[in-house]
C-alpha positions in Angstrom: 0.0 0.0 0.0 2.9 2.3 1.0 2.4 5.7 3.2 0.6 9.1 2.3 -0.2 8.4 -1.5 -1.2 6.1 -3.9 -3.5 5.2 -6.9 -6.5 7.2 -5.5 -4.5 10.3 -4.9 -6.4 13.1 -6.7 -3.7 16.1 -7.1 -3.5 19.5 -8.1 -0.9 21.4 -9.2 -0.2 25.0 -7.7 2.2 26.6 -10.8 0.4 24.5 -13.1 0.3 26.6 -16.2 4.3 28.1 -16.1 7.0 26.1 -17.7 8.4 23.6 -14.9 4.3 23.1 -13.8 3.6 22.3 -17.2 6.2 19.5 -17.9 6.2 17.6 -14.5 2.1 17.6 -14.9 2.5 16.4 -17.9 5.2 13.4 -17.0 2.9 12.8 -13.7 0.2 12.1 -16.1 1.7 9.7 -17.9 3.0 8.1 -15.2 -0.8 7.5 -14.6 -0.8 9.6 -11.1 -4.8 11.1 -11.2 -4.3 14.6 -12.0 -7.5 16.8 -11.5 -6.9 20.5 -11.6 -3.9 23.4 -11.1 -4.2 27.1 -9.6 -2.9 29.8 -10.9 -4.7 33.2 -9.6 -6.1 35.2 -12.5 -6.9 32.4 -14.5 -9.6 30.9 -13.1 -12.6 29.1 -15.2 -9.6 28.5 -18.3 -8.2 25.2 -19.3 -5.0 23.8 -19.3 -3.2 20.5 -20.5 -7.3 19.2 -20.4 -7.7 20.3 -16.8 -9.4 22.9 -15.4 -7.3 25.8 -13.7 -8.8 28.1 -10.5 -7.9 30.6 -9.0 -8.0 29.5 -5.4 -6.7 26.3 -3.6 -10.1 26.5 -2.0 -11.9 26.6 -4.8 -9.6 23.8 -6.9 -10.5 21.4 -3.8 -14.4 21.8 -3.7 -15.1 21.5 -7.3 -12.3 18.3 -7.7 -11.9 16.7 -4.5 -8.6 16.9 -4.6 -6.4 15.7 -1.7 -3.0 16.5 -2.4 -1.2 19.2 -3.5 2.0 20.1 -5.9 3.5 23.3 -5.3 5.6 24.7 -8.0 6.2 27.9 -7.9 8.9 30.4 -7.2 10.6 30.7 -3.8 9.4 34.4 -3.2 5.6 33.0 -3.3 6.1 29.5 -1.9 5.3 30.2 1.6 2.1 31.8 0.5 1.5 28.9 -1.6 1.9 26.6 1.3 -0.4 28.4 3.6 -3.0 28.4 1.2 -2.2 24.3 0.6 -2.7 24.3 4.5 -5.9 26.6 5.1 -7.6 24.7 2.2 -6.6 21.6 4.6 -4.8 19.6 1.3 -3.9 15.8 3.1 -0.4 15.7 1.2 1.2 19.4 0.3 4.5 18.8 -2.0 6.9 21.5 -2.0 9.3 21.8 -4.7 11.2 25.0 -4.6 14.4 25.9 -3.3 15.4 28.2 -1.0 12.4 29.4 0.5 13.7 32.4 2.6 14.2 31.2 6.4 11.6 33.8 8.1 8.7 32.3 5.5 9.3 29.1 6.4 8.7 30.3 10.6 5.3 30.9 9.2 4.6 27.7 7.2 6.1 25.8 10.4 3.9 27.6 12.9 0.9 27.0 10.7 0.8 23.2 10.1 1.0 23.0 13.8 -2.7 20.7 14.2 -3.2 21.8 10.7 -4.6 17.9 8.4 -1.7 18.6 6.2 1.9 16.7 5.7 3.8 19.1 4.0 7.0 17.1 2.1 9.6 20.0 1.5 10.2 22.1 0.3 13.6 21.7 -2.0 12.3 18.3 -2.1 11.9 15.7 -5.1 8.6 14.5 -3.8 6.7 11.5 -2.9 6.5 8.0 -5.0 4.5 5.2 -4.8 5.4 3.1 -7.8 2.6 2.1 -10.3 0.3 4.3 -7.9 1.1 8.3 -7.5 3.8 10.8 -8.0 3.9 13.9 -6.7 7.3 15.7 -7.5 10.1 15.7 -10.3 12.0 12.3 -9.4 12.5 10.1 -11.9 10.1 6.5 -12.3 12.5 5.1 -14.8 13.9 2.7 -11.9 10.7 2.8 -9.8 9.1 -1.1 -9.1 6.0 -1.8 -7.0 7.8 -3.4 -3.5 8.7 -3.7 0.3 11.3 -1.1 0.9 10.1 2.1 2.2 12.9 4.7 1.3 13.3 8.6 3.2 16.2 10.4 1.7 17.6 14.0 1.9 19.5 13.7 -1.3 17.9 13.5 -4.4 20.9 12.1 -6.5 21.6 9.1 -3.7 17.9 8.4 -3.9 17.4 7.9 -7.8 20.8 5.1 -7.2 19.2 3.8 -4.0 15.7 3.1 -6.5 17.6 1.7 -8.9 19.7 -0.6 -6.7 16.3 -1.9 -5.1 14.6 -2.6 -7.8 17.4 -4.6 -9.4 17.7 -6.8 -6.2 14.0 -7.4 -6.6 13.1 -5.7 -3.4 11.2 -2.7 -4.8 10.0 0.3 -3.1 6.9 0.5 -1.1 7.1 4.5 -0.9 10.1 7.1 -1.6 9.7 10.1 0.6 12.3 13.1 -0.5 12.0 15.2 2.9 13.6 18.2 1.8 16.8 19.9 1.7 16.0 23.4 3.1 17.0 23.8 6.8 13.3 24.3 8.0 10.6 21.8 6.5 8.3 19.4 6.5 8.0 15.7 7.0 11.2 14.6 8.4 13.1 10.9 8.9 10.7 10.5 12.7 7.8 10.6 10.6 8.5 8.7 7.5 9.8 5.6 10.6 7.0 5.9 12.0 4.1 5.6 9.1 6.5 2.6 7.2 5.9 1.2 11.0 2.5 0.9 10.3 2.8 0.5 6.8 2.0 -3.3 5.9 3.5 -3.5 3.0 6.9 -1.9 4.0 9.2 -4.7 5.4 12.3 -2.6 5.2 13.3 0.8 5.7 16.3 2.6 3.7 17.2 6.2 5.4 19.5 8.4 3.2 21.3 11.3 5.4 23.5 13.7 5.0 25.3 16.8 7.5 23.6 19.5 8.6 20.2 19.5 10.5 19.1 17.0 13.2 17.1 14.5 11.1 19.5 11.5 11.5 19.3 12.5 15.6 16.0 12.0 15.7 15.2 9.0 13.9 17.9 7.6 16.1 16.2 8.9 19.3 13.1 7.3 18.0 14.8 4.1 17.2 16.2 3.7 20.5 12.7 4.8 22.0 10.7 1.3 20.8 11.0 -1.8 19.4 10.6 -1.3 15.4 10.6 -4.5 14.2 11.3 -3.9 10.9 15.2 -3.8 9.7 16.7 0.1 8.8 19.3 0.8 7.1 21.6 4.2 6.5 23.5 5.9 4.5 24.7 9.0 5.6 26.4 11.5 3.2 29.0 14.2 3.6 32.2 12.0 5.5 35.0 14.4 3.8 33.1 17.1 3.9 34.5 20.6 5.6 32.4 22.3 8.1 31.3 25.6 8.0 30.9 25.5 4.5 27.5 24.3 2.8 27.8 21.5 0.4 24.9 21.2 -2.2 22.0 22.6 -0.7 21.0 25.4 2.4 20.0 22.2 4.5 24.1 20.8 3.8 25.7 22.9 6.4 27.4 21.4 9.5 28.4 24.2 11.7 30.5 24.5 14.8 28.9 22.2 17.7 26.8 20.3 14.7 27.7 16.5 14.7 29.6 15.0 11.4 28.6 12.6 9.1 30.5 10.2 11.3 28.8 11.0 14.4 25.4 10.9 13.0 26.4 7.2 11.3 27.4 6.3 15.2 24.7 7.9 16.4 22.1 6.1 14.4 24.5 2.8 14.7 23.9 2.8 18.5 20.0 2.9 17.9 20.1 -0.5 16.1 20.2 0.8 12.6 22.7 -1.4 10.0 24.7 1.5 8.5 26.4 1.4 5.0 29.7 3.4 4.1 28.5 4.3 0.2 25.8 4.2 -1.6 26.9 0.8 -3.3 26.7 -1.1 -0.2 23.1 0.5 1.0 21.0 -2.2 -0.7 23.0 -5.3 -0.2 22.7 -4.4 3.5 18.8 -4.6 3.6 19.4 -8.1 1.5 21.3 -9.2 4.6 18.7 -7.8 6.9 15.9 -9.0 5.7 17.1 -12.8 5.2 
């Protein structure tokens, strides 16, 4: 079944009718994700790619049903576009942009506080359930229906990480790109604990990198409970300096912030099978799981 999407998913796309809105629409589509509307203020009651655009979030929702949510526009409106996601209460809200300034994001956070919104992002790639929804700009090529539930920080590990899976026959139950920016969304804590619950998720692949406290508190939560199900991590960034961001605004270990190493230990300690590079990440949920 996987976690927070899947072939009933009705989305709408916020951005729909600019360039980038247009194309991943357009790939989501054919992936065969149920696409029902986009917003785009001012051009309300037109068409667009054979959907109808509105001008509200609000509005897209009562006249489709939609429950979920693509956001793709530019990082000066994003936090808008969020709250609107949120006060129309979207289940599933899928940031794309980068860099959404730092204050914005205080507002976003405070908002989904008891809001019925998960917000994924932003700077994230999105949310697959292969051969049922995609919500995002990650590629499907590698994508197979199965029982490894993947939540990554990196976009690039995650695309080998699919393909590795789905070569071993093992499949991916749900890929979750939580987001690069320093403040957002869903996080690892989360993503554990709805493949917890998840049926169909037998496995669980964490992708991690420096900066932030994501890998601290999946481990907290690890060592908290009895999971049952096997986790594995890779966690990015070993060689990298500090006080210097590497990739992304979310990539930046500064003074008093724990390495890559420590995070790996860290995470190690909470009962979580950790792999060096990205090679070694699937072979070690083979091991797991027999």
């Amino acid at each position: 079944m996987g976690i927070l999407v899947d072939g009933t998913t009705r989305v709408i796309v916020q951005g729909m009718t600019g360039r980038s809105g247009t194309f991943y629409t357009d790939l989501a589509m054919r992936y065969g994700s149920e696409y029902v509307g986009g917003v785009r203020p001012g051009k309300g009651g037109t068409r667009h790619m054979g959907l109808p655009v509105f001008d509200t979030v609000g509005e897209a929702v009562a006249e489709t049903g939609a429950t979920a949510s693509l956001i793709l526009v530019p990082a000066h409106n994003a936090a808008a576009a969020m709250l609107e996601a949120i006060n129309a209460e979207i289940g599933v809200a899928v940031c794309v942009t980068e860099r959404v300034p730092v204050h914005d994001m205080l507002q976003v956070h405070a908002a989904l506080h008891e809001s019925k919104t998960v917000l994924i992002g932003p700077n994230s790639q999105g949310i697959l359930t292969p051969a049922g929804c995609k919500i995002g700009v990650m590629s499907t090529a590698d994508a197979r229906p199965g029982c490894i539930g993947i939540a990554s920080r990196s976009a690039s590990l995650t695309s080998e990480i699919v393909a590795s899976t789905s070569a071993a026959g093992l499949g991916q139950s749900t890929t979750v790109g939580v987001g690069g920016d320093p403040i957002h969304g869903l996080g690892f804590r989360r993503c554990l604990e709805m493949f917890r619950d998840d049926d169909r998720t037998r496995g669980v692949i964490l992708i991690g990198e420096i900066g932030g406290i994501e890998e601290e508190e999946a481990a907290d939560y690890l060592t908290s409970i009895e999971y049952g199900k096997p986790v594995v991590a890779l966690v990015a960034g070993r060689h990298s300096p500090s006080e210097r961001r590497m990739g992304h605004a979310g990539t930046l270990s500064m003074f008093g912030s724990r390495t890559a190493g420590e995070k790996a230990a860290r995470l190690e300690r909470a009962g979580v099978k950790i792999a060096d590079d990205a090679d070694k990440v699937t072979p070690a949920m083979v091991d797991a799981l027999a």
